[in-house]
C-alpha positions as CSV (number, residue, x, y, z in Angstrom):
1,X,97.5,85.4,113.3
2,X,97.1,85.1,109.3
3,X,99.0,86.7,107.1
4,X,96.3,89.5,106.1
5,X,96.2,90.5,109.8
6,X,99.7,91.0,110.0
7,X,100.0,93.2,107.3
8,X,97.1,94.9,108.1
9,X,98.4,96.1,111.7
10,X,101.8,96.8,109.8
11,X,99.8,99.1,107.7
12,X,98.4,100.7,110.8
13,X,101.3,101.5,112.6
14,X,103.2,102.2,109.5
15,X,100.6,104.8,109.1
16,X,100.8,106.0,112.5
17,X,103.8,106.7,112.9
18,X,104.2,107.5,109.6
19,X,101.7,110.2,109.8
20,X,103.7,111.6,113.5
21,X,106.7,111.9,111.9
22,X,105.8,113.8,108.8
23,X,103.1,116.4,110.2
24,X,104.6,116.8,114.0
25,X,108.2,115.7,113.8
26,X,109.0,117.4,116.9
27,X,107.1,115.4,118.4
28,X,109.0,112.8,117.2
29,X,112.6,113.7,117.9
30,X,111.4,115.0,121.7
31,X,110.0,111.2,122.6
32,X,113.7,109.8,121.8
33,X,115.5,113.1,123.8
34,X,116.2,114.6,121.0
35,X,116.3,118.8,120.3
36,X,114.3,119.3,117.0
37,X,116.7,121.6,114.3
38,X,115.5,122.0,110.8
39,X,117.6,119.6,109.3
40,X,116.5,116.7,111.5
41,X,112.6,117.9,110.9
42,X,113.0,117.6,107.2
43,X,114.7,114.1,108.2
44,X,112.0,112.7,110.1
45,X,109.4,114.4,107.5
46,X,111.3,112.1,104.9
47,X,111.0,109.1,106.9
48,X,107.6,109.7,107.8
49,X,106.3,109.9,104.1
50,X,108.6,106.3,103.6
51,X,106.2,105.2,106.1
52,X,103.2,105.7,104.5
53,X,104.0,104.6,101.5
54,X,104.9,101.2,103.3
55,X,101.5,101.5,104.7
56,X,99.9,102.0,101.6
57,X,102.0,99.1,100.1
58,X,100.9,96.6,103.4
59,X,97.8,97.3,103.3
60,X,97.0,96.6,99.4
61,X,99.0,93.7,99.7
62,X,97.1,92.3,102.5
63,X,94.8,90.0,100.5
64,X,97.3,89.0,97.9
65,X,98.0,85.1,97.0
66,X,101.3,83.3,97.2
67,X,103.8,84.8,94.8
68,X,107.2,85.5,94.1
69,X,106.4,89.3,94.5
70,X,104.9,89.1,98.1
71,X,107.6,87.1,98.6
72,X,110.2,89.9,98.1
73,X,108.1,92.5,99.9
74,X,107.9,90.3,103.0
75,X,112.2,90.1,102.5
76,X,112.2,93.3,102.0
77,X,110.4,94.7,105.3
78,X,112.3,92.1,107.2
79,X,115.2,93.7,106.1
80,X,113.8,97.2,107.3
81,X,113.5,96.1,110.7
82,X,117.0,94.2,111.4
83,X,118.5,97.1,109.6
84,X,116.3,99.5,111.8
85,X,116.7,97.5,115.5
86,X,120.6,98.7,116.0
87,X,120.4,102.1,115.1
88,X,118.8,103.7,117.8
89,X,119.8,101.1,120.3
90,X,123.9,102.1,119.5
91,X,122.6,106.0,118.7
92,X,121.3,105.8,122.2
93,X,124.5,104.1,123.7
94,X,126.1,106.5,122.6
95,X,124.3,109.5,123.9
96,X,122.5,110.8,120.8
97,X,119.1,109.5,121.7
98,X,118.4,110.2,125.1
99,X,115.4,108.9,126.4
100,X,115.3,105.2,126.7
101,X,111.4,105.3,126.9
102,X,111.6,106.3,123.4
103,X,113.9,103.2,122.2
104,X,113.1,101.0,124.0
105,X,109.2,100.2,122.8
106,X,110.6,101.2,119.0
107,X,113.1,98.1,119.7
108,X,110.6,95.9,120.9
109,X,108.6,96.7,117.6
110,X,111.2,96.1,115.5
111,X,111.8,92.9,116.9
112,X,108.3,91.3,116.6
113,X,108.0,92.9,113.1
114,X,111.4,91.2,111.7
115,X,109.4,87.6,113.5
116,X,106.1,88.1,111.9
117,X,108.0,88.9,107.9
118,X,110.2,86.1,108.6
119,X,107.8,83.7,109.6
120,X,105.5,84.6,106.6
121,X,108.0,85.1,104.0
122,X,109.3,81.5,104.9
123,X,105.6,80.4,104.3
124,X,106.1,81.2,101.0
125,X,107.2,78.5,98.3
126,X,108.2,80.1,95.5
127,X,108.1,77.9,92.5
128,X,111.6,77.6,90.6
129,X,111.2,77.8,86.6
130,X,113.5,76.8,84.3
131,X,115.1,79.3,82.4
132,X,114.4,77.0,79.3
């Protein structure tokens, strides 16, 4: 899969999920066993526009060159997701999240995201300049 691809299926489920989470948080929070309050809807409203501003990003990025930049938004998303995989896995351990069907394929996601923005952020030589 090229790099373009990748980022372009990022962008989609970014966008997704994304869009889920800030229009129909309920929705949301009911897939992972979890009772919708006001507080966790404004929450997951949050996360949800974070989302599509990572889409937005991932998908304009999509056809960009080599560079030290793409570099660090690769890093950065890879980041995201090993950061990301534990939370609900422990959250859901320890009774918070309730419905396995609804960690479980988030997990899996995670996962295969952190390969595919290590894999091309390693593809990326950055050039070193001297400072002089």
């Amino acid at each position: 899969m090229s790099r373009s691809t990748f980022l372009t299926l990022v962008a989609a489920v970014a966008f997704a999920v994304g869009a889920l989470a800030a229009l129909a948080p309920a929705v949301l929070l009911a897939s992972k066993g979890v009772a919708a309050d006001a507080a966790a809807a404004v929450w997951v409203r949050e996360v949800g526009v974070a989302l599509l501003g990572l889409a937005v990003a991932s998908f304009g990025l999509r056809r960009q060159p080599d560079s030290p930049g793409l570099r660090a938004f690769l890093l950065g998303n890879l980041v995201i997701q090993l950061g990301l995989l534990p939370i609900e896995i422990a959250a859901y351990r320890a009774g918070v999240l309730t419905r396995a069907s609804g960690i479980v394929p988030n997990s899996a996601l995670h996962v295969l995201l952190a390969c595919g923005f290590a894999h091309f952020a390693a593809k990326i030589r950055v050039e070193r300049r001297s400072p002089l």
